[in-house]
N, C-alpha and C positions, 0 to 999 in steps of 0.2 A: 665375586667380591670386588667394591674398587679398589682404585688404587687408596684413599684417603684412607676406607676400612681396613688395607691392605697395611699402609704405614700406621696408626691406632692398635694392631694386632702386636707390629713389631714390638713397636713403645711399650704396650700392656707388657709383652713376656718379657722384656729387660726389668722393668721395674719390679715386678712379683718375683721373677729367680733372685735379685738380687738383694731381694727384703729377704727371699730365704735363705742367703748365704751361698749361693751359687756363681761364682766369680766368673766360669769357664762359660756363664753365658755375655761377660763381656769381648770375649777374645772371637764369638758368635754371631754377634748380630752388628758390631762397634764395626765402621770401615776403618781399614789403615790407616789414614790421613783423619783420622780422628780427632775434634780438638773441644776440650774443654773451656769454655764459657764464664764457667762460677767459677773463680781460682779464689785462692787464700793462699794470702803471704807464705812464699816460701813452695808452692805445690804448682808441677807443669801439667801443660794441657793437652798432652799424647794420650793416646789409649793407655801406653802403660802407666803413665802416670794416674788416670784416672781410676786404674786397678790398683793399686798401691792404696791411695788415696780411701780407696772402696773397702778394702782390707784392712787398714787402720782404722775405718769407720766401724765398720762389723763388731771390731776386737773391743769397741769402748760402750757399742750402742746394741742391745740386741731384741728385735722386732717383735712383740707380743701379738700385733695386729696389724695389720696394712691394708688399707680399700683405696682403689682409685675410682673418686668418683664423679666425675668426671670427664671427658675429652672431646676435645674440637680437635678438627683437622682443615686445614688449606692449604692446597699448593703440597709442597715438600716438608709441610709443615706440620707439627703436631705437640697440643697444649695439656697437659693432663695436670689436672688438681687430684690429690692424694690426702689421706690423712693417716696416720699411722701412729701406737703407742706401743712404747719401749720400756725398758730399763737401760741406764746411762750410767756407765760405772769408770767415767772419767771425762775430760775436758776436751773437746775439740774445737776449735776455730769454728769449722764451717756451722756449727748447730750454735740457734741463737742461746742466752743467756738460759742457764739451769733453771728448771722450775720447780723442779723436786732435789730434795738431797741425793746423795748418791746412794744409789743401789735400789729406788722407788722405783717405780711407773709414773711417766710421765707422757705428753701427749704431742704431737707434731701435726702442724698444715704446711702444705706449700706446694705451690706449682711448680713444672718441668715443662720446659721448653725444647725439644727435640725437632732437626734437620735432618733429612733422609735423600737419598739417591739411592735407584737400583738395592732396593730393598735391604738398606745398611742405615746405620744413623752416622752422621757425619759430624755433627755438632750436639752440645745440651748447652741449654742455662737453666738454672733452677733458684729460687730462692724459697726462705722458710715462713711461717707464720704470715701468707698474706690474706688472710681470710678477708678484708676490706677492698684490695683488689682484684679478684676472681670476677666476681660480677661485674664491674666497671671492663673489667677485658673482657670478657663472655660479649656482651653488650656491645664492645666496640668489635666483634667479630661479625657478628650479628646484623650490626649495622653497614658495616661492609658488604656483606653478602647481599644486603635490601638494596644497594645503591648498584652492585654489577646486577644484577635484576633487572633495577631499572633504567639502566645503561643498555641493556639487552633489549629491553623491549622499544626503547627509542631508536635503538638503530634498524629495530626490523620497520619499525613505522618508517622511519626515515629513508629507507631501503624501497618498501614498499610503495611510496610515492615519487620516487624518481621514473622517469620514460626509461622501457625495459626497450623501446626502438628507436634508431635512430633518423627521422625524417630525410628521404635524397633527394633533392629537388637536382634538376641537372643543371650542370653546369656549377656545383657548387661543394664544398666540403665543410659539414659540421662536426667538430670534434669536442667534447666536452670532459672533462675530467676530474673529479670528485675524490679531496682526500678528507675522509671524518677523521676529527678528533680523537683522542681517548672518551672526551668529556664529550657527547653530543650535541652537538649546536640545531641552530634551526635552518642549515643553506638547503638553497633547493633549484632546481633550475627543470623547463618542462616548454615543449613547445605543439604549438595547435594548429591544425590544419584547416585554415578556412576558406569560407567560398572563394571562387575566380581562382583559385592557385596557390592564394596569399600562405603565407607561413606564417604564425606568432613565433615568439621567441621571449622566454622569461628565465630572470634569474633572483633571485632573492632570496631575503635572510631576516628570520624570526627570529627575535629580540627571544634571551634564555639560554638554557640549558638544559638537557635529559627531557623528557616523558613530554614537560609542558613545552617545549621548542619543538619537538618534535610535532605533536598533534596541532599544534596551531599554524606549522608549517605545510602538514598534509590537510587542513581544511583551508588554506591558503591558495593552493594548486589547486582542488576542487573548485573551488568558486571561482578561477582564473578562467579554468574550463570551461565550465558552467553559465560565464558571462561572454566570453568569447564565441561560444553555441548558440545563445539566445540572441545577443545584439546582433549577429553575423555583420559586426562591424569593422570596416578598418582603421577606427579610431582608436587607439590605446590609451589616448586619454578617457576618453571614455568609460571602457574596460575597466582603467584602474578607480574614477569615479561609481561604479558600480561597485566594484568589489569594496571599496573602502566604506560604504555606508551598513552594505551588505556584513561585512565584518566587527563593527563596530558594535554589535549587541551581540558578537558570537568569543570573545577573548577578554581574559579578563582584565580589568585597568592595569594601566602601566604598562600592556603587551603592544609591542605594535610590532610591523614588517615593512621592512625596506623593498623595493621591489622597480627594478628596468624593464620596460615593454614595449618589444619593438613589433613591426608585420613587415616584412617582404615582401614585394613582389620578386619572384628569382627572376624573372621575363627582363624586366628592366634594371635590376639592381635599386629600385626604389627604397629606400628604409624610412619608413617615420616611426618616431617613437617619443615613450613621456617615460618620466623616471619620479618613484614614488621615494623620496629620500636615499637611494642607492648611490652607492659609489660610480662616478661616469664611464662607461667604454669606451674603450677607444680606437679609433679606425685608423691603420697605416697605409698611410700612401704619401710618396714622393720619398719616400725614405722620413718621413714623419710621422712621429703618432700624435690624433688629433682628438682631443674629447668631444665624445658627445653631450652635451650640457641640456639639461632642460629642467626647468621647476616643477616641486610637487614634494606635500608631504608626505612622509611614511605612513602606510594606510592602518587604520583599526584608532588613530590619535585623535580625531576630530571630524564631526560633522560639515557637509556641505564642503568639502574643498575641492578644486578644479587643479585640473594638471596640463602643464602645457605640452606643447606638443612639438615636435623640431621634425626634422628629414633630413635627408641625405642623397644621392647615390654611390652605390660601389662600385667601380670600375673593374674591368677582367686584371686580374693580380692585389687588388687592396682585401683587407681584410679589417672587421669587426672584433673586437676582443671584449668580454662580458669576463666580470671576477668578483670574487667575494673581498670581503676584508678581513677574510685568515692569512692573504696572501700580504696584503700592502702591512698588516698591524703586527706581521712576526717581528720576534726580536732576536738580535745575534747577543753573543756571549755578554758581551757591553751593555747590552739593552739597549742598542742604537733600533731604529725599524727600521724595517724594507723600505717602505714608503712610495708615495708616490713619485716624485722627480728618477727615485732609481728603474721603477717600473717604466714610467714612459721613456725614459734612454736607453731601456733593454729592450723594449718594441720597435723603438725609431732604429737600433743596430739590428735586429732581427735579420738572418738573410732566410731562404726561401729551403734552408739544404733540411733542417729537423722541423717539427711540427712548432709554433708559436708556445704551446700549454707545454709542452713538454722542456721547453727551452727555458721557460720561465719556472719550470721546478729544477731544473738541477743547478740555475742561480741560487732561486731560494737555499735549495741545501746545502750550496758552497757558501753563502751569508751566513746561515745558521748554525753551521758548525755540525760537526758529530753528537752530541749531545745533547740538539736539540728536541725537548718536549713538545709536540705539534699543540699551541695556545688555544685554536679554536679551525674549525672545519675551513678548506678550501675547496673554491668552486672555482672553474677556468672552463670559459667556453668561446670556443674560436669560428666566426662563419667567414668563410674565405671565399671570395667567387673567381673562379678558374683563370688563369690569364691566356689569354687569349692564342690558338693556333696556327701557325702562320702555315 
């Protein structure tokens, strides 16, 4: 049995013992630190109080029928709709308004709200007569359950498309570091091994969230692939002029992807690269961090566009830094962001002793604070080439 069936089981025998007047199963299943929820003026929310409570209820209202019919369960949690008819042969607070005179049969709806630990109930809320909001809660469970689903299934696409290896060209160190969201974004980051030696290098980010960022981030990488194989080019602008035409009748409007493309040579430290609307990398040396700038729109947005194309070299000790915009657009308690001037003064202070990605999350989490909600996925990926042995 699980554990949900497991807490649903408890719930059920509380509620039917004590429709039959069986108190001794509150002192049974209720934990010690037990707190009532539904109070009415003048009544506390301990176990015993809610045995008192239960025992004046008894003495005034007595059960002809009781069906629970209903229950949902989540988490530690559990919902049971009931409906039950009585005879009421006096006043109580907590039952709504009389609907029969005294001493009739009359009729009761109402949910129960039950928290559980280690097989006890630790809290209740209950109210009476909601027969209009069952369904509207049903529904909003419901609808919950379809969206961790679909939360599920986007992270294993999005999983499933990252490089399960990591390329060693000598003489160099790739470190990449990937934190998803609650909410799934579209980042992605993937690199290609092409003719002469060359290494690509991609990082990007699919406009959305859940199922549809995800799929259109893993047929993103595909085609990266795909064109990088067939051109066996060392052009990137190219690459990204391919994939962006390629793309354009595969996503649906409004979707587009941001995306940096660079190729390697590790031999020389050569780097050329184009940038398809992405946020720029940036490369430290001299104790500076310096952007890489190059034009080009986000790909899947328009026909015929061209991407320019820049270079570089890396020197033995500089290094490359590639990132998403979960990292620069977080917000601290204020809502100030991270941003960019803070990020390239934490690159330019960077010294050589912890890894670049990792140094730039335990800022981030000292900006953000403890209670920070992660807004959208973070990508960090660091290519450093070796400084030199004397």
């Amino acid at each position: 049995m699980s554990s949900a069936d497991m807490n649903k089981a408890i719930v059920r025998r509380l509620e039917e013992e004590l429709a039959k007047g069986n108190l001794d199963v509150i002192d049974e299943l209720l934990a010690p630190g037990f707190i009532d929820r539904a109070l009415v003026p003048g009544q506390g929310p301990t176990r015993e109080d809610f045995k008192r409570s239960s025992e004046e209820f008894l003495g005034l209202f007595t059960y002809t029928s009781y069906t629970i019919e209903e229950q949902i369960a989540e988490g530690d949690t559990v919902v049971t709709k009931f409906r039950a008819s009585g005879v009421r042969r006096g006043e109580l607070p907590r039952l709504p308004p009389r609907g029969a005179p005294s001493g009739e049969e009359e009729a009761l709806e109402g949910i129960r709200i039950h928290r559980l630990s280690e097989g006890k109930i630790t809290e209740e809320w209950s109210t009476l007569d909601v027969r209009p909001g069952w369904e509207d809660l049903a529904e909003e469970i419901h609808e919950r359950e379809r969206v961790e689903q679909e939360l599920r299934v986007a992270r294993s696409i999005q999983q499933a498309s990252l490089p399960k290896e990591l390329p060693e060209p000598e003489g160099w160190q790739i470190s990449p570091l990937y934190r998803p969201a609650r909410e799934v974004g579209g980042d992605f980051y993937d690199f290609h091994l092409l003719p002469k030696g060359l290494l690509g290098l991609v990082v990007g980010d699919a406009t959305g969230k859940g199922v549809s960022a995800a799929l259109v981030m893993s047929t993103t990488c595909g085609m990266l692939q795909l064109a990088a194989r067939v051109l066996s080019s060392s052009s990137p602008g190219e690459v990204l002029e391919r994939v962006n035409e390629t793309l354009l009748a595969r996503v649906p409007s409004n979707t587009f992807v941001t995306c940096f493309y660079a190729i390697l040579d590790p031999n020389s430290g050569h780097l050329v690269y184009a940038n398809a609307g992405h946020d720029p990398p940036y490369v430290r040396r001299g104790g500076e961090a310096q952007e890489l700038r190059a034009r080009g729109m986000p790909l899947g947005l328009m026909p015929g566009v061209g991407y320019e194309e820049k270079e570089t070299v890396l020197e033995a000790g500089e290094a490359a830094f590639f990132y998403s915009d979960g990292l620069v657009e977080a917000h601290d308690p204020k809502g100030e962001m991270f941003g960019f001037p803070r990020l390239r003064a934490l690159i330019s202070d960077h010294s050589e002793q912890e890894p670049l990605g990792d140094f730039l999350l335990e800022e981030l989490y000292s900006f953000v604070g403890e209670d920070w909600e992660q807004e959208d996925d973070i990508t960090l990926l660091t290519l450093r080439r070796s400084a030199l042995q004397c």
